[in-house]
BAKE-64852 format. One record per residue (C-alpha): residue in three letters; x, y, z. Coordinates in steps of 0.5 Angstrom, whole numbers, plus 500, padded with zeros to 3 digits. Example, Ala and Ser with C-alpha at 12.3 -4.5 7.8 and 13.67 -1.06 7.14 Angstrom:
BEGIN
ALA525491516 SER527498514 
# end
This chain:
BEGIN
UNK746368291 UNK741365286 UNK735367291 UNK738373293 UNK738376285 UNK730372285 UNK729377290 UNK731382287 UNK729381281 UNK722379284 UNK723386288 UNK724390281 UNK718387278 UNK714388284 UNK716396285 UNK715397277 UNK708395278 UNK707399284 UNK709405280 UNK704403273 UNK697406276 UNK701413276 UNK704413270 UNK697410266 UNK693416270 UNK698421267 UNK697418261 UNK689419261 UNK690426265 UNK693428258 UNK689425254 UNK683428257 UNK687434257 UNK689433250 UNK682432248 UNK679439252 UNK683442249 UNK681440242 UNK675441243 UNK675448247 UNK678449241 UNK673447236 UNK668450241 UNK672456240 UNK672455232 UNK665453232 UNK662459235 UNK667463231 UNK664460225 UNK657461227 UNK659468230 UNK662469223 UNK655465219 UNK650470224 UNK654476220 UNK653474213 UNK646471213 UNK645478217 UNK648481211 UNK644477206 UNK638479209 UNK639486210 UNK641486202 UNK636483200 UNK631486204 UNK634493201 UNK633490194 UNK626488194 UNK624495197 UNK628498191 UNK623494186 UNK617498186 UNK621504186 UNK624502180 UNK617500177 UNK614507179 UNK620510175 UNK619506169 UNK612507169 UNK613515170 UNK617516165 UNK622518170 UNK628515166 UNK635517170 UNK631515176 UNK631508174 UNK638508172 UNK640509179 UNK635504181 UNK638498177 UNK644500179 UNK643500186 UNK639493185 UNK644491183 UNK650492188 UNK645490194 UNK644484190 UNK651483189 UNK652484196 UNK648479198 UNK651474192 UNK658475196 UNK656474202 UNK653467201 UNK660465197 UNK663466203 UNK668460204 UNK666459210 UNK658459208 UNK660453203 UNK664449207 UNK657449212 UNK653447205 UNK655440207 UNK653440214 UNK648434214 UNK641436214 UNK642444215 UNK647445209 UNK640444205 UNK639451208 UNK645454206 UNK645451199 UNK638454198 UNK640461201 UNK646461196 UNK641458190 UNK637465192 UNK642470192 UNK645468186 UNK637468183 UNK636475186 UNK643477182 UNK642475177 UNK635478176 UNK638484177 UNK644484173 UNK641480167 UNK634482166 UNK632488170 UNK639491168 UNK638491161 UNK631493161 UNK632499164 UNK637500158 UNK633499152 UNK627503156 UNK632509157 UNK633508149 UNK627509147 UNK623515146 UNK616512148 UNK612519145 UNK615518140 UNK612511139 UNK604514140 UNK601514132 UNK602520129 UNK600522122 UNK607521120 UNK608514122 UNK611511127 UNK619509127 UNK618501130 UNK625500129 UNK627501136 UNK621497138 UNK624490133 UNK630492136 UNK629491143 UNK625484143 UNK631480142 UNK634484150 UNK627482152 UNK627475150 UNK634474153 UNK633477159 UNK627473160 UNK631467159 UNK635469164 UNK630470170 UNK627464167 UNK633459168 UNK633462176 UNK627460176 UNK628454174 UNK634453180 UNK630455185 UNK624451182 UNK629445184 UNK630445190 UNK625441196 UNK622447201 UNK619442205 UNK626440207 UNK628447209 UNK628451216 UNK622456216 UNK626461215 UNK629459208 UNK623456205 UNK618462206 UNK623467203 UNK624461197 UNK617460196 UNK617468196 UNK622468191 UNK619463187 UNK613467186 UNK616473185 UNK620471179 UNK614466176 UNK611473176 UNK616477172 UNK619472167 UNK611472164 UNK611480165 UNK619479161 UNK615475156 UNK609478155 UNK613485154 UNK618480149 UNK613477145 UNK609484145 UNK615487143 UNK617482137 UNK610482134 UNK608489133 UNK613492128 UNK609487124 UNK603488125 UNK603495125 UNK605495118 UNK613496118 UNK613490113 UNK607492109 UNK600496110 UNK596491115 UNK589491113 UNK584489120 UNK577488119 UNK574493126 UNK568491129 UNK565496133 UNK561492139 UNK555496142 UNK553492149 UNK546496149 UNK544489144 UNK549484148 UNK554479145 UNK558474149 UNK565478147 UNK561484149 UNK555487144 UNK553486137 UNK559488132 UNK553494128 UNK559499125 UNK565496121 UNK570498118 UNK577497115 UNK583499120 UNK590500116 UNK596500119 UNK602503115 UNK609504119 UNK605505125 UNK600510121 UNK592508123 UNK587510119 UNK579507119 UNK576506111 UNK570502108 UNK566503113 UNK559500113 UNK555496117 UNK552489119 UNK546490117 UNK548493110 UNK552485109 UNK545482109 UNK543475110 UNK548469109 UNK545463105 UNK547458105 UNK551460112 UNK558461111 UNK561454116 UNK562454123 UNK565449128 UNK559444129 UNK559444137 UNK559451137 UNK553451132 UNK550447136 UNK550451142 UNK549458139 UNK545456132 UNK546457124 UNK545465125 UNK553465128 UNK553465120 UNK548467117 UNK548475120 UNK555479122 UNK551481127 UNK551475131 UNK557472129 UNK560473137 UNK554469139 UNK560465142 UNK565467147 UNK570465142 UNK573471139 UNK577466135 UNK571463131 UNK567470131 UNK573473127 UNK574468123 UNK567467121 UNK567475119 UNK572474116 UNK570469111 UNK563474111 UNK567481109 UNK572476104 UNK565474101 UNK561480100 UNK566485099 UNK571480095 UNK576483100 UNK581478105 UNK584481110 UNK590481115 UNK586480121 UNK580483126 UNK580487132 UNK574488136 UNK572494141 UNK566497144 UNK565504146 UNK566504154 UNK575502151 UNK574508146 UNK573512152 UNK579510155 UNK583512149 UNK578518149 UNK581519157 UNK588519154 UNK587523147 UNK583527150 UNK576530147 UNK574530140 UNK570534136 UNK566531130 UNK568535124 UNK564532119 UNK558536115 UNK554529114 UNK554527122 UNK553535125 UNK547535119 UNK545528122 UNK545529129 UNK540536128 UNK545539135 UNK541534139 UNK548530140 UNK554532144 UNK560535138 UNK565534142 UNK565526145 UNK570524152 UNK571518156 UNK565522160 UNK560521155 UNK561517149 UNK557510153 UNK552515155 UNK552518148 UNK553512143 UNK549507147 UNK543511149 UNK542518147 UNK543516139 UNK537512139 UNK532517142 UNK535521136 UNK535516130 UNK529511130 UNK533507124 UNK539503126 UNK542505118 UNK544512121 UNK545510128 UNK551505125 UNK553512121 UNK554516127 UNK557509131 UNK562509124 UNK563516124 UNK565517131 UNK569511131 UNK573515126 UNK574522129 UNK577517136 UNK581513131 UNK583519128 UNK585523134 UNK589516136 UNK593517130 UNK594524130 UNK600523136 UNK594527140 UNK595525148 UNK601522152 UNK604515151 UNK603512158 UNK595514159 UNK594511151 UNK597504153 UNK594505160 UNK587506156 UNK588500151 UNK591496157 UNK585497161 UNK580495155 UNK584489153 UNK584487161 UNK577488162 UNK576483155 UNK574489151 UNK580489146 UNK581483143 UNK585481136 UNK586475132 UNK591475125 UNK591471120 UNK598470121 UNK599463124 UNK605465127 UNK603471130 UNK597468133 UNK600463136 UNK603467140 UNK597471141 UNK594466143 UNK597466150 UNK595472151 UNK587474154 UNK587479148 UNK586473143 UNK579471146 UNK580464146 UNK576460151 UNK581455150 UNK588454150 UNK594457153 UNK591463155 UNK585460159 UNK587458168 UNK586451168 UNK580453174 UNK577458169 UNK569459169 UNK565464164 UNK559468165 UNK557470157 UNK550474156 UNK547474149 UNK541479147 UNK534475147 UNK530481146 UNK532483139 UNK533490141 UNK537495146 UNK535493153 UNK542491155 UNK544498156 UNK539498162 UNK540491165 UNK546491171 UNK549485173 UNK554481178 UNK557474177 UNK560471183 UNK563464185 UNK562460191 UNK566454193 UNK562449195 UNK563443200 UNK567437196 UNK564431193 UNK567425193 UNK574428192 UNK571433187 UNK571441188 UNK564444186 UNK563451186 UNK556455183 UNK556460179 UNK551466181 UNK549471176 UNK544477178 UNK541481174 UNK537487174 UNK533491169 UNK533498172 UNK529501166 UNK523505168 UNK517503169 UNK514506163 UNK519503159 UNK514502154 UNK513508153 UNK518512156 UNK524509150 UNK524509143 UNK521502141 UNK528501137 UNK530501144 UNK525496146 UNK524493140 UNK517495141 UNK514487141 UNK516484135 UNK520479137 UNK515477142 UNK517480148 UNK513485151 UNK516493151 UNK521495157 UNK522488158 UNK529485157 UNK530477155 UNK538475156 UNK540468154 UNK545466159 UNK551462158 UNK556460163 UNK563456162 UNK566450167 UNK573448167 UNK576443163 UNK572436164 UNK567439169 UNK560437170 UNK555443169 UNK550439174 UNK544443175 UNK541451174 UNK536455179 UNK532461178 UNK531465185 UNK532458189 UNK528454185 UNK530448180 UNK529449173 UNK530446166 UNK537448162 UNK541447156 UNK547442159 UNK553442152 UNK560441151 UNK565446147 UNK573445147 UNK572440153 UNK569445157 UNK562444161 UNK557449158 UNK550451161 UNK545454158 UNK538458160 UNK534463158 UNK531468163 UNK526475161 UNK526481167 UNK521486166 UNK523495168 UNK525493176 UNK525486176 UNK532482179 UNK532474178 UNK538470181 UNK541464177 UNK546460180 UNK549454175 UNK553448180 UNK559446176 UNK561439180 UNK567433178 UNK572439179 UNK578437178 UNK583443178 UNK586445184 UNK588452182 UNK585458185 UNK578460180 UNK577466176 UNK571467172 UNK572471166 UNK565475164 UNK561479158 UNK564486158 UNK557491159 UNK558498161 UNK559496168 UNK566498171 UNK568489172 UNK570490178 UNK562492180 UNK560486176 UNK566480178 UNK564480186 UNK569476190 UNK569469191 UNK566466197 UNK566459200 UNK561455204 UNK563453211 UNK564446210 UNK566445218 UNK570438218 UNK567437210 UNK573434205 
# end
C-alpha cells in the first residue's frame, strides 16, 4: 500500500510538472500583453502628446509671427501721428502676443519642460512668449497711451511757451516701461542658445536683439522725456552759449564757432541775444586751461582764441572751455552750450519752411546781392560761400551769419512748421554730429553723456571699436567749402590674435583752377599763413579705440612721418596734408593691437558733405586661412 501511495504521490508530482511549462507561458503571454498594451497606449498617449505639443507650437509660431509684422505698423502710425490706428495696433499686438503666452502655458507644453535635453527648448520657448507679452502689455501699451495724451504740435515752440508738463509727466511711464522690457531682456539673457534646437535658438537670438534695441530706444525716450522740461526752462529761464559752426573754415566737431549768441530758453520759449562773435572776444592771455594731453595734441590756441576752442573732437572740452572764455570777457555764466552748423539750420529750414530776413541792418548790408529769403535749398550755399564774395570782412560776415541764425531760431520758436519734420530735422543734424549740447548741470550731463549728442570721445556714449576721422583748417581761411572727403575702414588680417584695420581718408580740392584769382582772398587766404592762394591745407586727425596702437601712416601709398598721441586712452594719429584746386591725395592710418571684437564704426568732421557720401562702407581684405 506504501508503495502504491509513493506511486501516486510520485505520479502527482510528475503531472504537476508536466503542466508548469504551460501555465509559465500563459504567464509571459500575459505580460507580454500587458506590456503591449501599456506601451500602445503610451504610443498612443505619446503621439497624442506630440499631436497636442505640433498644435501649440504651431499657435505659438503663428502669434508671433502676426505680432512682430504688427510692429512697423505700430511704428509707422506713431511716427505719422496717426493716434487711433496706433491704439488698435497695441491692441492687436497684445492679443497676438497673449495668444501665444497661453499656448506655451499649456499643461502639457510645462510638463514637456522637463523632458532631459529637449525641455530646454520648451523652456526657451516659454521664456519668448512671456517676454513678447510682456513687451506688448508693459511697455508698448502703455506708450501708445501717453503718446495718445500728448498733442505733439502743441509741444513745437511758440511765441507763447510751450506747455512742458505733459512731457515731465510721461518720463516716469517711459522709465517703467523700459524697466519692464529691460527685465525680459535679462530672462532671455540667461538662457544658453547653444544648447537649443536651431529652431528656438534663432528666434531666442532674434528676440534678444530686437528687445536690446528697444530697451535703449525706451530709454532714450525716457531719459529725453525727464531732462527736457528742465532744460527748456520750466523751472527757470535757461541760458546756453550757441556757437554757430561754419565748415567752409573746418574744426573737429565741424567748423570754426565765428557767430555767437546767447539762446534762452523760458517754458519752451527760444529766443537768441547778445549776439557777437569770436573774433570781437579777442585773444586770451594767459590762455584759459585745458586738459594738458589734449593741449599737447592741439596746442595753447584751444585757449587762447574762441575760434579754436573745437580744435579737439571732444565737444565736452570746447564747450567748456568756451565757457569759462564767455564767463571772462562778458562777466556772465551760463547754463551750458550748444552748437550747430549751417547745413543742421537747413533741416530746421525743411520743417519751418523758408525765412524771410526782416531786419533793415542785414537788407542794408547784403546791397540785394544776398537771397531775402533762406531755405534748407540754399543757406549752405548762401552762408558758406556767396556771403564771402559779398563781404571781404570777417566782422560782417558774422553779422549776417548771427543775423540769419536769429531769423531761423525766430521761425523755430514762432511754432512755424509741424512737430514731426522739426524733430526729424534736429534728429537728422544730431545723428550726423552736427547738434551737439552739454549743461552745466552735473546731472543733466550725466545722462547726456550717454548719448552721441553730447560729443564725447569717451565714456558711455563711444563703441568699444569706434574710430574717429577729424579735420582742422591748416590754411587759415575758407578752402573747406571746396574740399570732398570720404573716409572708410578696412579690416585687415589679424596679428598675433590682434585685429587690425586702416583708416583711409581721401580728399579732393574741387576748387577751380584759377582759384587764386577766381575767389575772394577771405576765401583763400591770399598767402598769409604761407599757403599759396587755391590751395587748402587740413590737419588730419584720426582716433583709434581704446588700447589700440596708431602703427603707421601713408600719403598715395607711400610712408610718411606722423604725430603718434594718446587722448582718454585712445591712440591718435596725426598728420598735415596740403592739395592744390583738382588735386586728390589718399591717407591711410593702420590702427593694430585691436582688441575689440564688436563690429567698427568711425565717427567723422561733419562738412557740407551728405555723411553717407563721405562714410563709405567697410571693407575686409580676403585673408584666406589667415587668423
Amino acid at each position: 500500500m506504501a508503495n502504491i501511495q509513493d506511486s501516486k504521490e510520485n505520479g502527482s508530482r510528475q503531472g504537476g510538472n508536466r503542466n508548469a511549462p504551460g501555465d509559465a507561458g500563459k504567464r509571459v503571454r500575459r505580460r507580454l500583453l500587458t506590456t503591449s498594451i501599456c506601451v500602445a497606449a503610451f504610443l498612443v498617449l505619446a503621439g497624442a502628446c506630440a499631436a497636442w505639443l505640433s498644435a501649440k507650437a504651431s499657435t505659438i509660431k503663428t502669434e508671433l509671427e502676426a505680432s512682430t509684422h504688427l510692429v512697423p505698423k505700430l511704428k509707422e502710425s506713431i511716427l505719422n501721428n496717426r493716434q487711433a490706428e496706433a491704439s488698435s495696433a497695441v491692441d492687436e499686438l497684445k492679443r497676438h502676443t497673449a495668444a501665444a503666452r497661453d499656448a506655451a502655458a499649456d499643461p502639457i507644453w510645462s510638463l514637456a519642460t522637463t523632458i532631459p535635453w529637449l525641455g530646454a527648448n520648451f523652456s526657451a520657448t516659454v521664456e519668448i512668449t512671456r517676454s513678447a507679452d510682456d513687451v506688448a502689455t508693459l511697455g508698448a501699451a502703455p506708450l501708445v497711451k501717453v503718446y495718445d495724451s500728448l498733442d505733439w504740435n502743441k509741444l513745437v515752440p511758440s511765441n507763447h511757451g510751450t506747455d512742458l508738463e505733459p512731457i515731465r509727466k510721461a518720463a516716469p511711464v517711459m522709465a517703467s516701461a523700459a524697466n519692464a522690457v529691460r527685465a525680459s531682456v535679462d530672462r532671455l539673457n540667461g538662457i544658453d542658445a547653444g544648447s537649443l534646437l536651431p529652431q528656438v535658438a534663432k528666434p531666442l537670438t532674434q528676440a534678444r536683439d530686437q528687445l536690446s534695441t528697444i530697451v535703449s530706444t525706451l530709454d532714450t525716450a525716457s531719459n529725453a522725456a525727464g531732462l527736457a522740461p528742465g532744460m527748456l526752462g520750466s523751472e527757470k529761464p535757461r541760458h546756453y552759449l550757441l556757437l554757430i559752426q561754419n565748415n567752409a573754415e573746418s574744426r573737429a566737431t565741424g567748423g570754426i564757432p565765428g557767430a555767437l549768441a546767447v539762446l534762452t530758453a523760458d517754458k519752451g520759449r527760444i529766443s537768441l541775444s547778445s549776439q557777437t562773435s569770436g573774433h570781437d572776444l579777442g585773444e586770451f592771455n594767459p590762455p584759459v586751461p585745458v586738459d594738458p594731453q589734449q593741449e599737447s595734441i592741439y596746442s595753447t590756441r584751444m585757449g587762447t582764441f574762441m575760434q579754436d576752442v573745437n580744435f579737439t573732437p571732444d565737444f565736452p572740452t570746447a564747450a567748456t572751455t568756451a565757457l569759462k572764455m564767455w564767463e571772462q570777457k562778458k562777466n556772465e555764466r551760463l547754463d551750458g552750450a550748444i552748437s550747430i552748423d549751417p547745413v543742421a539750420l537747413g533741416y530746421i529750414l525743411d520743417a519751418t519752411g523758408p525765412v524771410s530776413l526782416q531786419d533793415p541792418q542785414l537788407l542794408a548790408l547784403t546791397g540785394g546781392k544776398l537771397p531775402n529769403q533762406l531755405s534748407g535749398n540754399n543757406i549752405v550755399k548762401t552762408l558758406l560761400s556767396d556771403v564771402y564774395a559779398q563781404f571781404n570782412n570777417a566782422q560782417l560776415q558774422d553779422v549776417y551769419f548771427a543775423g540769419v541764425a536769429k531769423e531761423v531760431f525766430g521761425a523755430l520758436s514762432s511754432g512755424k512748421g509741424d512737430a514731426k519734420g522739426l524733430l526729424t530735422g534736429v534728429g537728422k543734424g544730431v545723428e550726423e554730429h552736427r547738434i551737439l549740447l552739454w549743461s552745466a548741470e552735473g546731472s543733466e550731463q550725466s545722462v547726456l553723456n550717454k548719448y552721441p549728442l553730447s560729443g564725447s570721445i569717451s565714456g558711455p556714449s563711444v563703441p568699444a571699436a569706434q574710430f574717429g576721422a577729424y579735420f582742422n583748417d591748416g590754411t587759415g581761411a575758407k578752402m573747406d567749402y571746396y574740399v570732398k572727403r570720404t573716409v572708410q575702414l578696412i579690416r585687415q588680417c589679424p596679428a598675433n590674435g590682434y585685429g587690425t584695420i586702416k583708416v583711409r581718408i581721401t580728399s579732393t580740392n574741387t576748387a577751380p583752377a584759377d582759384a587764386a584769382s577766381s575767389l575772394p582772398s577771405y576765401v583763400t587766404g591770399g598767402g598769409i599763413y604761407g599757403i599759396p592762394p587755391g590751395e587748402a591745407q587740413s590737419n588730419v586727425i584720426v582716433y583709434g579705440p581704446a588700447q589700440a596702437q596708431v602703427e603707421t601712416a601713408t600719403q598715395d601709398g607711400n610712408k610718411v612721418p606722423f604725430g603718434a598721441q594718446q587722448h582718454d586712452n585712445r591712440p591718435v594719429g596725426t598728420l598735415t596734408m596740403k592739395l592744390a584746386p583738382g588735386q586728390s591725395t589718399t591717407v591711410e592710418f593702420t590702427f593694430g593691437k585691436i582688441v575689440q571684437q564688436s563690429q567698427p564704426a568711425v565717427v567723422v568732421t561733419p562738412t557740407i558733405q551728405s555723411l553717407d557720401k563721405v562714410v563709405l562702407p567697410i571693407e575686409s581684405v580676403n585673408c584666406g586661412g589667415a587668423g
